[in-house]
C-alpha positions in Angstrom: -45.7 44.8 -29.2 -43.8 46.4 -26.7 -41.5 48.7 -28.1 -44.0 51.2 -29.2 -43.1 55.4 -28.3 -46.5 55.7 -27.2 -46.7 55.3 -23.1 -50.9 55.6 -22.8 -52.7 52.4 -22.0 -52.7 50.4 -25.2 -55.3 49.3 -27.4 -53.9 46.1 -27.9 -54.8 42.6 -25.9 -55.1 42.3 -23.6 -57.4 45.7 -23.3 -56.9 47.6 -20.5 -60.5 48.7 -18.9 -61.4 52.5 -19.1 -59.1 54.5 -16.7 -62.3 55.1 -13.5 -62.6 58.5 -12.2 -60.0 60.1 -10.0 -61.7 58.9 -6.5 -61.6 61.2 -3.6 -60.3 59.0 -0.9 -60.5 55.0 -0.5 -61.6 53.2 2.5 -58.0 52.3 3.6 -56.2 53.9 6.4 -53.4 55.2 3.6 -56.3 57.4 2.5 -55.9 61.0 3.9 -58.0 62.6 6.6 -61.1 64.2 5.0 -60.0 63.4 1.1 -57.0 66.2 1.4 -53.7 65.4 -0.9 -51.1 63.5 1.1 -48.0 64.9 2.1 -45.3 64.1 -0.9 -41.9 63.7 0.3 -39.9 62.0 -2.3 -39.4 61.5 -5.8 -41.0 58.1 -6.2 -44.1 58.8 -4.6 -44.1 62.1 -6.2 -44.1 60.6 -9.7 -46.5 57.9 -8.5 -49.0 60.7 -7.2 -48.7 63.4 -10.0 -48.9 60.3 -12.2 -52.4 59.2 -11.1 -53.5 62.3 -11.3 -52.5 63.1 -14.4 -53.9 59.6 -16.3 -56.9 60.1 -13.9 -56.5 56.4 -12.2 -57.3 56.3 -8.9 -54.1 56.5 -6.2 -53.7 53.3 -4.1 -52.4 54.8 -0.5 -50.8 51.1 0.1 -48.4 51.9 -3.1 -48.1 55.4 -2.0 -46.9 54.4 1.7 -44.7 51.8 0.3 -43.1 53.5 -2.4 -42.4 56.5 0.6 -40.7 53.8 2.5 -38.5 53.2 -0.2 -38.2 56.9 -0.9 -36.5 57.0 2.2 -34.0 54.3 1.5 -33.1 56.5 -1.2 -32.1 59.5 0.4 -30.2 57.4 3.0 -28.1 56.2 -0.3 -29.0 52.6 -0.4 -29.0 50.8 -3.9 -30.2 47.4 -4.4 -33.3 48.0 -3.3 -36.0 45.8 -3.7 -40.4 47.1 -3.3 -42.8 45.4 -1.3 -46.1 45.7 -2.3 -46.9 42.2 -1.3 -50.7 41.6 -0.5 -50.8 39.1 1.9 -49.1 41.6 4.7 -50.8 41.0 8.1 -48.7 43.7 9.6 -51.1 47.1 7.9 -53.9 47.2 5.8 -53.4 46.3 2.4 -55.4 47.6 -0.5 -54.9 45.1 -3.2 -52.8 46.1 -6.3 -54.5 45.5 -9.7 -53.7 45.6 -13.1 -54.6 49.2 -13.5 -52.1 49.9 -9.9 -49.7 47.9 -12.2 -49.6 49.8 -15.2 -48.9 53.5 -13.3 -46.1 51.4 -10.8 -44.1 50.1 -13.8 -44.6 53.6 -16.0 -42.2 55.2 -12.6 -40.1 52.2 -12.4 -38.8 51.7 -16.0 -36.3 54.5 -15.6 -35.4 53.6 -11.6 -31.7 53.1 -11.2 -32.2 52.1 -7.5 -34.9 49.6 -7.4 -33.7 45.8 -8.9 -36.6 43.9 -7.2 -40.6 43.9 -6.9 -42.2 42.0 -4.9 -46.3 42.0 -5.4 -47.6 38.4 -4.5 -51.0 38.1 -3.5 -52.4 40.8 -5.5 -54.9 40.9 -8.4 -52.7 42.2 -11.3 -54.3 39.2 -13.8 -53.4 39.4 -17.2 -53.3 43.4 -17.8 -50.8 43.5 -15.2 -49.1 40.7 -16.6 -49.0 42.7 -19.8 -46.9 45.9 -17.9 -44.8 43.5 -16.0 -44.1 41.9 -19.4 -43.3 45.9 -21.0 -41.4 46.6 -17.4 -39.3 43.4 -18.1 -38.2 45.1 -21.8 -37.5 48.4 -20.6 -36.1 48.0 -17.2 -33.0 46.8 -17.4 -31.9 46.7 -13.5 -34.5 44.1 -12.2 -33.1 40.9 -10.7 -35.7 39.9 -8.7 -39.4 39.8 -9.8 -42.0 38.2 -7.5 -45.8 37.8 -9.2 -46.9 34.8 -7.3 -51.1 34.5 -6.6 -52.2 37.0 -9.1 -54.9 35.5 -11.0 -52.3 35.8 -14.1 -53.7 33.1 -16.7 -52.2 31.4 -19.9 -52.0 34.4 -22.1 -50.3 36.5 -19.5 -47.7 33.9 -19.2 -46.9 33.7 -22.4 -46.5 37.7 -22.7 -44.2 37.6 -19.8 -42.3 34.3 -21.4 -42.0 36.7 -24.5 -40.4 39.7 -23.0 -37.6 36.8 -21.2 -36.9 36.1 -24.3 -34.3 39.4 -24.8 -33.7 40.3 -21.3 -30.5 40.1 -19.7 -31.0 40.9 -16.1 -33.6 39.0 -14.3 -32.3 36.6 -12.4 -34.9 35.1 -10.1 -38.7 35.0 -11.1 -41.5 33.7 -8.8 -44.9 32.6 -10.8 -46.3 30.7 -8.4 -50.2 29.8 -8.0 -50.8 31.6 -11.3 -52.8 29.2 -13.5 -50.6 29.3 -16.4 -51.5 25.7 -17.2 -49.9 23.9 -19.7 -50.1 26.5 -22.7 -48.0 28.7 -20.2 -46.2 26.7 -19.4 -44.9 25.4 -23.1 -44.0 29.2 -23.8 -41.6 29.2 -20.6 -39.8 26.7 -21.3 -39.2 27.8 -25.1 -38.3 31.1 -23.6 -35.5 28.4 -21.2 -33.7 27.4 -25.0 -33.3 31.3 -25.7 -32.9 33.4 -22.6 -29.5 32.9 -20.7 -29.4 35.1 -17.2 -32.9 33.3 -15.5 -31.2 31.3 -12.7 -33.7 30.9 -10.7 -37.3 29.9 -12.1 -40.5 28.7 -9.9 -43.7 27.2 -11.7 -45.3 25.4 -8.6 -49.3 25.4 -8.5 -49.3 26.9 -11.9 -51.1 23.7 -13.6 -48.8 22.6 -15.6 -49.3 19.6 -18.1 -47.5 16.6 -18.6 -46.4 18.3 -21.7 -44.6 20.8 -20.3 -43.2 19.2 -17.4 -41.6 16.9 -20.2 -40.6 20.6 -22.1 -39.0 21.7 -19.0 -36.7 18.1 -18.5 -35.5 18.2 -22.7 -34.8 21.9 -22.1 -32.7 21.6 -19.0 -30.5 18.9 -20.9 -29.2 21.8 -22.7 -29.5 25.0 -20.5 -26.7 26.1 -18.2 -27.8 28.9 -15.9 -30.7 27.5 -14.5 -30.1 26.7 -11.0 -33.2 26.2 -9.4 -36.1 24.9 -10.6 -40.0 24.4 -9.1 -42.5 22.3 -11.1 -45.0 21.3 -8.1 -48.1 20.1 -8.3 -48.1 19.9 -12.3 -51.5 18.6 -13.6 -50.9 15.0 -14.4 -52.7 12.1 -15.5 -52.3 8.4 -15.9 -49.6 6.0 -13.7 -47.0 5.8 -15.6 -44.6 8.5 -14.0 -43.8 9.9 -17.4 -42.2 13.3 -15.8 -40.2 11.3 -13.7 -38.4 9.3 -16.1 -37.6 12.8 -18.4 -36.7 14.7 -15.5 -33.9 11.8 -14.6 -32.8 11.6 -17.7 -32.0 15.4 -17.2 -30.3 14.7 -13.8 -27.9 12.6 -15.6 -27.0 15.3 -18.5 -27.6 18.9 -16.1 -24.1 19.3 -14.4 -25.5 22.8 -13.1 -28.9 22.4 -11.4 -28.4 23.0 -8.0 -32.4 22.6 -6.7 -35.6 21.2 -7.9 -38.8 20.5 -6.2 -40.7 18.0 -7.7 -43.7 17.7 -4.7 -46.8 16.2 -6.1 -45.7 15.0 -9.0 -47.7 11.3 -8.1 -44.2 9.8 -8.0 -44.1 6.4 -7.0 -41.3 3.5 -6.2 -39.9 2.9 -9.8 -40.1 7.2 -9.8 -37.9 7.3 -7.2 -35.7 4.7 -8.6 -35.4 6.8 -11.7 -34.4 9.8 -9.8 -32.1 7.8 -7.6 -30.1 6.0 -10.6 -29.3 10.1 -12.1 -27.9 11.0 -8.5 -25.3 8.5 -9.4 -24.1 10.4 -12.2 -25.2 14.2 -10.9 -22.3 16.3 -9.4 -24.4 19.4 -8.5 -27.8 18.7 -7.5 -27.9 20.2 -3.6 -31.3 20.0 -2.8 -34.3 17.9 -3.4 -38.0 18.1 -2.9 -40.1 15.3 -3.5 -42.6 15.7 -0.8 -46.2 14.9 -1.0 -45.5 11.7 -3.0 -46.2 8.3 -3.0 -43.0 7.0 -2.4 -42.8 3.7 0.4 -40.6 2.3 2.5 -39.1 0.2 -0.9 -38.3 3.0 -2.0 -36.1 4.0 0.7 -33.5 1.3 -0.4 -32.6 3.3 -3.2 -32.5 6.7 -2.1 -30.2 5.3 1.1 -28.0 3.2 -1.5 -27.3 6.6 -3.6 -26.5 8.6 -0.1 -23.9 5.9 0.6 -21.7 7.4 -2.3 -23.7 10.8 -3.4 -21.6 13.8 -1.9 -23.4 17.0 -2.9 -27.4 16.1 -1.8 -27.1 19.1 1.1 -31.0 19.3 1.4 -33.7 16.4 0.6 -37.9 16.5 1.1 -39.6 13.6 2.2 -42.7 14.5 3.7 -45.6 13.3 3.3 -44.7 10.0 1.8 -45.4 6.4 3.0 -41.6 5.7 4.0 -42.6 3.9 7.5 -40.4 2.9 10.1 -38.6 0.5 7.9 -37.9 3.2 5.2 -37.2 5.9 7.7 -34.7 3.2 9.8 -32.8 2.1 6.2 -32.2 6.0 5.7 -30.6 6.4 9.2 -28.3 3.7 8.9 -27.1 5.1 5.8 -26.5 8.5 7.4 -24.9 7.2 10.5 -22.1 5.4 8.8 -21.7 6.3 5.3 -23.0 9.9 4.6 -21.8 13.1 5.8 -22.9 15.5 3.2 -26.6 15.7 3.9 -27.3 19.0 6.2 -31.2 18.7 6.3 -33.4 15.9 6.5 -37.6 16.1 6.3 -38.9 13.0 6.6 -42.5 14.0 7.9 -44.3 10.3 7.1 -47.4 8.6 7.4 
């Protein structure tokens, strides 16, 4: 779908709306006194202007201002760089970047030897930016680092980006957060997880996720060996029976290269955490654990401070927001007074 010659908004889905008149100025403090042409001073912002122009889409002065930023890095001879367009800045004005924005940005980053991360959380790309970010991911083949959390991206945009993982080599780290993905989404990423073998670092929290992907996720990472970090909060689950948790210990027993994975609000209870506490015995490389905003008790303090008594690679270990108590939060101390000296952080926020 991707690999077409043809660089004009597409005509396949998702359909991108009508390209709007060139607008004079916007009501953002980018926008240039009295609706006159900004001063361009580099290549990126050059290409980003002309290119506007040229496809008649209107020019968003936060992109323009941000790409001159990194313009500027450029000329100082800096590589590695990585864009900030994120739209949650409380430091300017931010003009939010859509899924039109989207589509000029990746047509001048596809070619961009200097730029191997984009950052544009809290924006509104939705799915038709989903759907360049998807081309961008085929055809740009520096990017480490992609960050898309909060964009309104849905199911089908997940599974175009999922698609494009599926033969790229590169990305390394790639943030999905708050996008409602749900568990259609969610399925497609973690077939992309038995093909794709450079992702390291993967985060699905808030996305909605079903019980049957969450279960997906655990009976892929028995077999894959790159990922090293792993978020699944807040999956959409039903029914008591901690399903999840018992698949994603049984992974914990087979992954010998996971190194994090944040399970908060995943409804786990005592025999949960028991579950996760009889893997730890087995797992050499898990460093840092999140199972905050549980419902874990003081009970099940005895087993997590029976596994720190021999577990020597736990580093980093969420408890917040459970129902630990005094008695579960004393059991835990007397562990790490006498027996543990591998733990370097310790959140035990309780109620």
């Amino acid at each position: 779908m991707w690999d077409g010659g043809s660089e004009a908004a597409p005509a396949g889905p998702p359909p991108l709306p009508p390209a709007p008149a060139p607008a004079a100025t916007r009501a953002r403090s980018w926008a240039p006194a009295g609706g006159s042409a900004p001063e361009i001073i580099g290549h990126l912002q050059e290409n980003y202007y002309n290119l506007c122009v040229e496809k008649s889409q209107k020019i968003n002065y936060f992109i323009l201002h941000k790409l001159q930023e990194v313009d500027k890095e450029i000329e100082k001879g800096l590589e590695g760089l990585t864009l900030n367009i994120a739209g949650n800045s409380c430091l300017m004005p931010v003009e939010r970047v859509t899924g039109e924005d989207f589509w000029i940005l990746s047509r001048i980053l596809k070619k961009n030897l200097y730029i191997n991360g984009l950052d544009v959380r809290y924006n509104l790309i939705s799915d038709v930016g989903a759907y360049y970010a998807a081309r961008l991911l085929q055809k740009q083949h520096k990017l480490i680092y992609l960050n898309l959390m909060f964009n309104d991206i849905g199911p089908e945009g997940g599974e175009l980006i999922a698609k494009a993982l599926h033969k790229n080599t590169t990305l390394k780290y790639l943030r999905m957060t708050g996008n409602k993905i749900e568990n259609k989404g969610g399925m497609f990423f973690a077939a992309m997880l038995q093909i794709n073998s450079s992702l390291e670092k993967l985060d699905l929290g808030d996305c909605d996720l079903g019980m049957q992907s969450v279960i997906a996720f655990a009976t892929v990472l028995t077999q894959n060996q790159t990922i090293k970090g792993i978020n699944l909060n807040r999956p959409i689950l039903y029914g008591e029976q901690e399903e999840s948790t018992v698949h994603l210990g049984h992974m914990l027993k087979e992954n010998q290269c996971l190194v994090e994975l944040h399970m908060c609000k995943h409804n786990i209870k005592n025999c949960g955490i028991k579950q996760l506490c009889d893997a730890l015995y087995l797992n050499g490389s898990l460093r840092y654990l999140d199972v905050s905003c549980n419902k874990i008790t003081r009970d099940g303090m005895v087993y997590l401070a029976d596994v720190l008594k021999t577990n020597t690679t736990l580093e980093v270990l969420d408890l917040s927001f459970n129902r630990i108590e005094n008695a579960g939060a004393k059991y835990l101390s007397e562990t790490l007074a006498s027996h543990n000296r591998s733990l370097k952080a310790l959140v035990w926020f309780y109620i």
